[in-house]
C-alpha positions as CSV (number, residue, x, y, z in Angstrom):
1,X,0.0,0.0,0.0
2,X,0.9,3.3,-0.6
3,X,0.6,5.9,2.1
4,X,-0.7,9.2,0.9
5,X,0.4,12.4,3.0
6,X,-1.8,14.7,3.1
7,X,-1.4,18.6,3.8
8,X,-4.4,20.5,5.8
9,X,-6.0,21.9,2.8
10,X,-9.6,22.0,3.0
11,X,-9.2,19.9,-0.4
12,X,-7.0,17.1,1.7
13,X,-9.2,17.2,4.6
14,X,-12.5,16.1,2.2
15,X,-9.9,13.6,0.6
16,X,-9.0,12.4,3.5
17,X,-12.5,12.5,5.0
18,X,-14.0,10.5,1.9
19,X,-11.3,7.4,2.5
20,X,-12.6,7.0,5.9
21,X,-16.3,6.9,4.8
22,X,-14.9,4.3,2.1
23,X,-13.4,2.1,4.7
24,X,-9.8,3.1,4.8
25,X,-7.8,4.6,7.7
26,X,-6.1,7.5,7.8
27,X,-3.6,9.1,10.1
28,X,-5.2,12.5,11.7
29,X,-4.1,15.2,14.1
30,X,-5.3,15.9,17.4
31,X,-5.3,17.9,20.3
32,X,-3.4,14.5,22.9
33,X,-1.3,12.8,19.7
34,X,-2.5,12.0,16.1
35,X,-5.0,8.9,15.6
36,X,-5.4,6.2,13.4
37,X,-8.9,7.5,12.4
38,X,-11.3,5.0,10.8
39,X,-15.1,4.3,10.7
40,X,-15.9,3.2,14.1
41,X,-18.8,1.1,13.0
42,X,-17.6,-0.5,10.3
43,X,-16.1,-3.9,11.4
44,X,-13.4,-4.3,8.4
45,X,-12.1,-0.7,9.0
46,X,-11.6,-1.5,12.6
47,X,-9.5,-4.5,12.0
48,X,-7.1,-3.3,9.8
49,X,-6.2,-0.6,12.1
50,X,-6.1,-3.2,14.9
51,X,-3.6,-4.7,12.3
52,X,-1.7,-1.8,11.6
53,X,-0.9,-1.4,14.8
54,X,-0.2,-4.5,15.5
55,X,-2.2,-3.9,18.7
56,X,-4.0,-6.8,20.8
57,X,-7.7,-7.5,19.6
58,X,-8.8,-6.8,23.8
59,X,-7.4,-3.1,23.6
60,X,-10.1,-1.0,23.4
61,X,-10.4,1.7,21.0
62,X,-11.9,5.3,21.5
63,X,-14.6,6.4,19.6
64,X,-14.5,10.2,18.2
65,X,-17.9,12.2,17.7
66,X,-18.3,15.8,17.0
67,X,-20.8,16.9,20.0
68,X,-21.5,15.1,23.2
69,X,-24.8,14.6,22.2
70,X,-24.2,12.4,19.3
71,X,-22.7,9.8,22.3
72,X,-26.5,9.0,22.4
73,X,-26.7,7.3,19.4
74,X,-23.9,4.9,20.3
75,X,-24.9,4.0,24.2
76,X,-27.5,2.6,26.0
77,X,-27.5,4.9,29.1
78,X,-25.6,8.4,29.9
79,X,-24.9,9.2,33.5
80,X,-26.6,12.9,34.6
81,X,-22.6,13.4,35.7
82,X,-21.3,13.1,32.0
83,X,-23.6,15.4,30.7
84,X,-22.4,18.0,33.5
85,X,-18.6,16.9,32.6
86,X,-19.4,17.4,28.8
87,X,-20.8,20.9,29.2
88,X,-17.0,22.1,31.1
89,X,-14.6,20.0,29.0
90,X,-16.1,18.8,25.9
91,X,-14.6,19.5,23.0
92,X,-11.3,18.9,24.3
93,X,-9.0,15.6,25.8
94,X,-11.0,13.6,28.0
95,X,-12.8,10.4,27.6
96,X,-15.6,8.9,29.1
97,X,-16.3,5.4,29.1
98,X,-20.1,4.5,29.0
99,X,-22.4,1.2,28.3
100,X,-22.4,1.1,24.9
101,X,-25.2,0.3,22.2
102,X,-25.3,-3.1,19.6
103,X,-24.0,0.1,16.9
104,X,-20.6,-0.1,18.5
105,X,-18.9,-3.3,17.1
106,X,-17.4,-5.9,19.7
107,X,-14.3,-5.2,17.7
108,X,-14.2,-1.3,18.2
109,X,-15.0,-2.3,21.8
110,X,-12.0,-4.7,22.7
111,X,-14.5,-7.1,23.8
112,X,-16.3,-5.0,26.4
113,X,-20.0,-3.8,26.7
114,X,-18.9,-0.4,27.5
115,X,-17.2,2.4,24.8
116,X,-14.8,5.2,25.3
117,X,-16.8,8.3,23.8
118,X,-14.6,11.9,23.7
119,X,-15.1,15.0,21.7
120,X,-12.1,15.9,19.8
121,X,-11.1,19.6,20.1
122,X,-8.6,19.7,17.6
123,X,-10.4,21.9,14.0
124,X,-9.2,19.2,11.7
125,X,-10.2,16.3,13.6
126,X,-13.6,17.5,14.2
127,X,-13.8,18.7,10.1
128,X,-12.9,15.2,9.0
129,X,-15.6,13.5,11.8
130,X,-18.3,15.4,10.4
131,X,-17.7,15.0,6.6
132,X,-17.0,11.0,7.1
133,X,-20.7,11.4,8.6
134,X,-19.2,8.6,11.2
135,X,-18.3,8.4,14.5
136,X,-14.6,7.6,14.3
137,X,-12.2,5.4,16.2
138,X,-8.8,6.7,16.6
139,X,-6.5,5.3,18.8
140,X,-2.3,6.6,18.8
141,X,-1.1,6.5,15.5
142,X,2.1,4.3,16.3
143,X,3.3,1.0,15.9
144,X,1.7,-0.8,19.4
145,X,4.0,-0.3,22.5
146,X,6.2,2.5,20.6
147,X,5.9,6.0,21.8
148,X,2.6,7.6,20.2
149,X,3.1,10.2,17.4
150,X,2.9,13.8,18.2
151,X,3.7,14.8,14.5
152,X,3.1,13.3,10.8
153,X,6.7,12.7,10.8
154,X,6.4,10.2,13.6
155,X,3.4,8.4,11.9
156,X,4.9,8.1,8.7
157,X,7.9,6.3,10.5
158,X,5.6,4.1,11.6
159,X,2.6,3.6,8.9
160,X,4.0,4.2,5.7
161,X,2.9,1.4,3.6
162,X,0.6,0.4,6.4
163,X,-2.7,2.8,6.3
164,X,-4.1,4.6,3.2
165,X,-2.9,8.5,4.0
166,X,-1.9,10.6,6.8
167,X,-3.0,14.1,7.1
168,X,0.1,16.5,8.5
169,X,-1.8,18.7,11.1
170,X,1.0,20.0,13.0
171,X,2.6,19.2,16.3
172,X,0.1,18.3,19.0
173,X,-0.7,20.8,21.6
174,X,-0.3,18.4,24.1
175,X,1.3,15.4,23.9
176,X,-0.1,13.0,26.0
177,X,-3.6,11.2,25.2
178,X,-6.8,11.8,26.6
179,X,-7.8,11.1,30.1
180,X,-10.1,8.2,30.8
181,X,-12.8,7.8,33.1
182,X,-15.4,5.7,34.2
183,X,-18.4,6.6,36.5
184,X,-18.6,4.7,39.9
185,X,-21.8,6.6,41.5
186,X,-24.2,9.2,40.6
187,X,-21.4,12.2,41.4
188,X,-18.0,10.1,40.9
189,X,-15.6,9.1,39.0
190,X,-12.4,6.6,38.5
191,X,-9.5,7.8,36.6
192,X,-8.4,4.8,34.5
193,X,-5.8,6.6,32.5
194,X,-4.1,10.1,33.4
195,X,-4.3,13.0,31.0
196,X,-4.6,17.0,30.8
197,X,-8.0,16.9,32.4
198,X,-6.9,16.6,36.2
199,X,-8.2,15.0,39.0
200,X,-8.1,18.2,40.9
201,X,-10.3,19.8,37.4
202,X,-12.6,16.9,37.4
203,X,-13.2,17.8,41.0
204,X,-14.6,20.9,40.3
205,X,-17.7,18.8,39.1
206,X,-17.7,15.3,41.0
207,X,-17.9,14.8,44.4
208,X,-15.3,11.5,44.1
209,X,-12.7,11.5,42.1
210,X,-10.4,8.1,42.4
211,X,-7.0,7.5,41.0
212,X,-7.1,3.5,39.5
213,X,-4.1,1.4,40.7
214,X,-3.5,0.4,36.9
215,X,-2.1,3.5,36.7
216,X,0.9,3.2,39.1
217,X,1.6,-0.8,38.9
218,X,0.2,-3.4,36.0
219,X,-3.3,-5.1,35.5
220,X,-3.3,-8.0,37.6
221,X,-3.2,-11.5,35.6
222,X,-7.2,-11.9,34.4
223,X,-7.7,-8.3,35.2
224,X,-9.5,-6.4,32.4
225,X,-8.4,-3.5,30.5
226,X,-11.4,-0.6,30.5
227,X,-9.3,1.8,28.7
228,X,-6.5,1.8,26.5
229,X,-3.3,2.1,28.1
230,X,-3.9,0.1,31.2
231,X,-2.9,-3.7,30.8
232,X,0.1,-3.7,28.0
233,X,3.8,-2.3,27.7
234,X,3.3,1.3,26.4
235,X,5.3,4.1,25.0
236,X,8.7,2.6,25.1
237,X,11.4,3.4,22.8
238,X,14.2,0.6,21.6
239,X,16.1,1.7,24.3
240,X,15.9,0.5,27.8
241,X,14.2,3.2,30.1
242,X,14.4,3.2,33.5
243,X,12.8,5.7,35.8
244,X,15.1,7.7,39.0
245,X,12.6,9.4,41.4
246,X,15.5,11.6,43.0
247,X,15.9,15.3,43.2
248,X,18.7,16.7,40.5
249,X,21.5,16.3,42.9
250,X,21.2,12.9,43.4
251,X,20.3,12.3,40.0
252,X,24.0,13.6,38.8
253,X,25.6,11.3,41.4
254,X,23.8,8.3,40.3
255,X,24.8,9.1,36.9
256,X,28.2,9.8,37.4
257,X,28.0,6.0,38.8
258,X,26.1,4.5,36.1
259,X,27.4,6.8,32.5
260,X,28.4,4.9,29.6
261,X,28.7,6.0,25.7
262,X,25.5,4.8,25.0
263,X,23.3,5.8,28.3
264,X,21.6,8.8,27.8
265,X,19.7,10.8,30.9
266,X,16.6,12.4,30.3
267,X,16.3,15.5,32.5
268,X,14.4,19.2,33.2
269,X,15.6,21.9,31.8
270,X,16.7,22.9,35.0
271,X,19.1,19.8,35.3
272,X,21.2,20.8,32.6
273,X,23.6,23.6,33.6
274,X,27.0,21.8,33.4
275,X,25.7,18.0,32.9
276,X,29.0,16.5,31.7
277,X,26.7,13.4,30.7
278,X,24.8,12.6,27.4
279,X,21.3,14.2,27.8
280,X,18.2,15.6,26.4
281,X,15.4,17.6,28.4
282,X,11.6,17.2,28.8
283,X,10.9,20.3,29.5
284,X,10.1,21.6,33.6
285,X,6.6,21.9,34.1
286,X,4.0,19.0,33.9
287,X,2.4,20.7,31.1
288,X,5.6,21.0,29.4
289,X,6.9,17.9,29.5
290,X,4.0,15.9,28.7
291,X,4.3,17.8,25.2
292,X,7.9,16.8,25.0
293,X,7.7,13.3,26.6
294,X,7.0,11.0,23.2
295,X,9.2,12.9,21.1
296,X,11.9,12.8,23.1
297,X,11.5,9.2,23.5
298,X,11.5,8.4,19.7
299,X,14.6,11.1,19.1
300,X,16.7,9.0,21.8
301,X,16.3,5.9,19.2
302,X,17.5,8.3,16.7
303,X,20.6,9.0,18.6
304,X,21.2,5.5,19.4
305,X,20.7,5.0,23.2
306,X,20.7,1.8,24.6
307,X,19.8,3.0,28.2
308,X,18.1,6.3,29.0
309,X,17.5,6.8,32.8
310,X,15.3,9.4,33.2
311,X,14.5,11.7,36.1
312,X,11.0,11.0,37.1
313,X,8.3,13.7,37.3
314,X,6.1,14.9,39.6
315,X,2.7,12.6,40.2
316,X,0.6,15.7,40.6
317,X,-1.7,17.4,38.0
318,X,-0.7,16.7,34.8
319,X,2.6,15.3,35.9
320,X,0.7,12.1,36.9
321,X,-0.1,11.3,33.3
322,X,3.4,12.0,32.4
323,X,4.5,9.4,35.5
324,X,1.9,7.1,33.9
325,X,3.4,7.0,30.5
326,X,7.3,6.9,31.7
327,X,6.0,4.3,34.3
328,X,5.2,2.0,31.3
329,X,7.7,3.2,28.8
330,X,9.9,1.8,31.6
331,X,8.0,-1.7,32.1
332,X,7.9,-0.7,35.5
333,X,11.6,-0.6,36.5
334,X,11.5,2.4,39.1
335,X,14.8,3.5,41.3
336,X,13.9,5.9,44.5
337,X,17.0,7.6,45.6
């Protein structure tokens, strides 16, 4: 196959748009990282991103709509609380996972009787949902268990010759995807995957707001996945990550123990004033670093690292959803100075 990239005409956007109502999948920008966007009803279209991907058939996918209130058609009951949730922070990156309708394939679904719903907030995602005329699933456009794709650069690495087109949108605002949640009572909610919507923002409406376990450790064995990101090996680059929760002093000294010519340290910008070590930053705040996080990652394979120990972030606010992803990109290896 030969992958078609796209610019973000209004002419490509209608190109791309009319592949995905013909069954093809195409990679899109959006606000969190860029998708592999296809029909989320259509059963064929599904699988071959599932094969694309390369991604395990009990991963769940998200499903894209333009307006909250289209979730209707696709579910068979909607909370009072996600209606209140949708009015402060739909369009924009958070997902919430409902009891779905027979519409939504088992396929798009992983298995479960519940789907992911969110409202894109990103203008060229939200063009090509409503001239597809289809709710659209659209999970990271990478390679499964490689860092997810913050630019059309990144998906081409990984999807030329794989999908039908990818549409270059830019770089994504911001670089981690969409929090998850499901709803435990009438006026709370379980964070199943970290994102730029907050626990301390989703409090603002829900009287409960509770942090999963999944988020910090794996799924136990027989433990199912609700939302994507919680049961496999995520975000990891060919080199070996390894997390150091330490503050930057003690970061340097265990790197002046452990340096090498192909161990790289991933720091804060603040780190770097005389690092005598191979490095790259991440940026210093949460919000900065969870737009830098995956591309960093990927550029480390460029450089050829073998081992990248990485100063860990904070697991507050957004910082948490960065945690989550380095957690995983790590496979769990953790050292607390």
């Amino acid at each position: 196959m030969k992958t078609i990239l796209f610019s973000d005409s209004a002419e490509d956007i209608s190109s791309a748009a009319e592949l995905i109502k013909k069954g093809e999948v195409v990679g899109i920008p959006t606000e969190t990282v860029y998708g592999l966007g296809a029909n989320a009803l259509d059963e064929k279209a599904v699988r071959v991103v599932f094969a694309a991907k390369g991604r395990p058939a009990d991963n769940p996918l998200i499903v894209h709509v333009a307006d909250f209130s289209q979730a209707e058609n696709y579910t068979s009951y909607i909370p009072s609380l996600a209606y209140k949730l949708a009015d402060k922070f739909c369009p924009g990156p958070l997902t919430m996972v409902l009891q779905k309708n027979d519409k939504i394939p088992m396929v798009t679904s992983g298995g479960l009787d519940t789907v992911g719903i969110r409202v894109p907030s990103h203008a060229i995602m939200h063009k090509i949902i409503v001239e597809s005329g289809c709710p659209i699933a659209a999970p990271s456009a990478n390679i499964s268990g490689l860092p997810s794709p913050t630019c059309a650069v990144h998906v081409m690495e990984d999807m030329n010759g794989r999908i039908a087109a990818v549409l270059d949108g830019g770089t994504s605002e911001f670089g981690v995807e969409s929090t998850v949640i499901s709803f435990e009572t009438e006026d709370s909610v379980r964070i199943l995957r970290p994102g730029a919507i907050t626990k301390e923002m989703l409090l603002e409406i829900c009287h409960e707001v509770i942090i999963d376990p999944s988020i910090l450790k794996e799924l136990e064995d027989g433990q199912e996945a609700a939302s994507p990101g919680m049961k496999y090996k995520h975000y990891s680059p060919k080199a070996n990550v390894i997390m150091v929760e330490s503050s930057s002093a003690d970061f340097r000294r265990f790197i002046s123990e452990n340096d090498g010519e192909k161990v790289y340290s991933l720091i804060y910008n603040s780190d770097e004033k005389d690092f005598p070590y191979n490095y790259m930053t991440y940026g210093e705040t949460p919000l900065e670093q969870a737009h830098w996080i995956f591309q960093r990652l990927r550029e480390l394979d460029s450089v050829g690292a073998e081992t990248v120990y990485v100063r860990a972030p904070i697991k507050e606010g957004v910082g948490l959803a960065v945690y989550n992803r380095l957690i995983r990109a790590a496979g769990f290896e953790v050292i607390r100075i």
